[in-house]
C-alpha positions in Angstrom: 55.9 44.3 33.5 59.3 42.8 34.3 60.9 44.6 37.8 63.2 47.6 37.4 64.8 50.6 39.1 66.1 53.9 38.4 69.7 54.9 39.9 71.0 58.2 39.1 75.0 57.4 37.9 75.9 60.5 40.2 74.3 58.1 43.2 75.6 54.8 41.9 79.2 55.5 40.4 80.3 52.1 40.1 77.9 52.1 36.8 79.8 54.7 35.3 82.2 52.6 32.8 79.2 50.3 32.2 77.1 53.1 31.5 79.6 54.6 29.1 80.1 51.5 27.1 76.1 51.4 26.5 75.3 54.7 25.5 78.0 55.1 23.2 77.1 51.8 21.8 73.6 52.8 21.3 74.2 56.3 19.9 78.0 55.9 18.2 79.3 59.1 20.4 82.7 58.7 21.6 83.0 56.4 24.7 85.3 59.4 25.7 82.6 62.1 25.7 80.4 59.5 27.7 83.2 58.8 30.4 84.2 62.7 30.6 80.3 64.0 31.3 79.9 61.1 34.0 82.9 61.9 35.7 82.0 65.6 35.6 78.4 64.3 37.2 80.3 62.6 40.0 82.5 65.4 40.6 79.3 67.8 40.9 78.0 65.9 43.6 80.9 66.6 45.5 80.2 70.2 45.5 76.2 69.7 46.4 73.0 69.6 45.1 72.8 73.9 44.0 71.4 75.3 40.3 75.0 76.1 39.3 76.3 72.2 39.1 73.1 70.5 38.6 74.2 69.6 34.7 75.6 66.8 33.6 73.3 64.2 35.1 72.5 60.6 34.1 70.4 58.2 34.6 69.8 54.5 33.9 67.2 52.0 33.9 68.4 48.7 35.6 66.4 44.9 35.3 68.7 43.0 37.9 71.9 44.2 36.9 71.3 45.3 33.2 70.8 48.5 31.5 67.4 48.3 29.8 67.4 52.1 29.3 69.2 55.4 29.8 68.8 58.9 29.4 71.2 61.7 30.1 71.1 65.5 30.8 73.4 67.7 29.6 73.8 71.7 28.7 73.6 71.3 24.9 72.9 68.4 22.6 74.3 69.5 19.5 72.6 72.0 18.4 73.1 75.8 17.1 70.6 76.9 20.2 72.7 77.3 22.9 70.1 79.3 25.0 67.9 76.8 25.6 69.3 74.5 27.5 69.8 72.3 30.0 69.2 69.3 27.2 67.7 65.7 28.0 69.8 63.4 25.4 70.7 60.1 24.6 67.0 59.1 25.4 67.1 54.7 24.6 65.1 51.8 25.7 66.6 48.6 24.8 63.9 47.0 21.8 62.8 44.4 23.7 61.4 46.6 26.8 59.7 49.2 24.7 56.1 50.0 25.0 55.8 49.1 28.9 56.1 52.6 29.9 59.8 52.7 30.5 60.5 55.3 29.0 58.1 57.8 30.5 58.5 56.9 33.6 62.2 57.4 32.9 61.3 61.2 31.6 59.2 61.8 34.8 61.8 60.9 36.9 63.8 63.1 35.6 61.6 65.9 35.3 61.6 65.3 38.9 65.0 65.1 39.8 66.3 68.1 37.9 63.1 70.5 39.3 64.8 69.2 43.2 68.2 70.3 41.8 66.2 73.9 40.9 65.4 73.5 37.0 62.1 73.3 35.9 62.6 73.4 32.2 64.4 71.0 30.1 65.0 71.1 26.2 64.8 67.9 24.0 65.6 67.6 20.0 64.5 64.3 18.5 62.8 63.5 15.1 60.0 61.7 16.9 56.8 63.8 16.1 54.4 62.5 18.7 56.1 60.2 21.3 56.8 63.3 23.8 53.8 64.9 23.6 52.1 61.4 26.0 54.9 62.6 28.6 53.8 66.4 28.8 56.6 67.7 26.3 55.5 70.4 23.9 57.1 71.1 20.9 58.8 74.7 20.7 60.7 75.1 17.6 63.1 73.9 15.1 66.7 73.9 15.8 69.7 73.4 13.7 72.2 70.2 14.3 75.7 70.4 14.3 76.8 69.1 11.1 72.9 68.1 9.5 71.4 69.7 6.7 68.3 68.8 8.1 66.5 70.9 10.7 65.4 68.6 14.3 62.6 69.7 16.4 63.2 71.0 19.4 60.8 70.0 22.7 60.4 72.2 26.0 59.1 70.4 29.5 58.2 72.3 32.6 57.7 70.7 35.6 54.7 72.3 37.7 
């Protein structure tokens, strides 16, 4: 297993434009949404670590200094349940990194993270049916996309 560490872009700001660039080159979002969430994330910390400002958060996954993976955490991703929420999203490890644990150790981490910031319960929609469950995810329901005609399942974490 190749050496890697997880910065939180709220701790590490100089990654933000870098960060940015990758996820919306992974998941074709606008670059724009990327840049505004992460500069709402470093504004947050200005204002503490408290419930109220804990969301957005992201996070990468850094091998020297390149993103291998990334995951963010925001209040919705898309979808027509607004209550459940706050949402992990833009879950990626680069292809050539997968299966070496990356990206659950990624998803505990920020498990982690968000239950020290005072949420214990975070919301994931993917098509995946059983990658999640190894990471202590159970699925809850489905939920509608914005803009799909297809329904996505909807995943529910609580950290203990």
């Amino acid at each position: 297993m190749n050496d890697h560490r997880i910065i939180k872009i709220q701790k590490h700001p100089e990654w933000k434009n870098a960060a940015a660039q990758w996820f919306h080159e992974k998941w074709k979002i606008p670059l724009e949404a990327y840049q505004e969430s992460m500069e709402e994330c470093l504004d947050n910390a200005a204002y503490g670590e408290q419930k109220g400002n804990a969301v957005p958060q992201w996070y990468l996954v850094l091998e020297g200094d390149k993103i291998i993976a990334g995951l963010g955490v925001i209040e919705n991703d898309f979808h027509d349940r607004k209550d459940l929420a706050p949402n992990v999203c833009g879950v990626y490890v680069e292809e050539d990194c997968r299966c070496q644990g990356i990206a659950g150790e990624m998803l505990s981490f920020v498990c982690r993270d968000m239950k020290e910031k005072g949420i214990d319960t975070l919301y994931l929609v993917t098509d995946h049916t059983s990658f999640y469950e190894r990471y202590q995810w159970e699925f809850l329901c489905m939920v509608q996309g914005e803009g799909e005609e297809e329904m996505t399942r909807m995943y529910v974490h609580q950290e203990r």
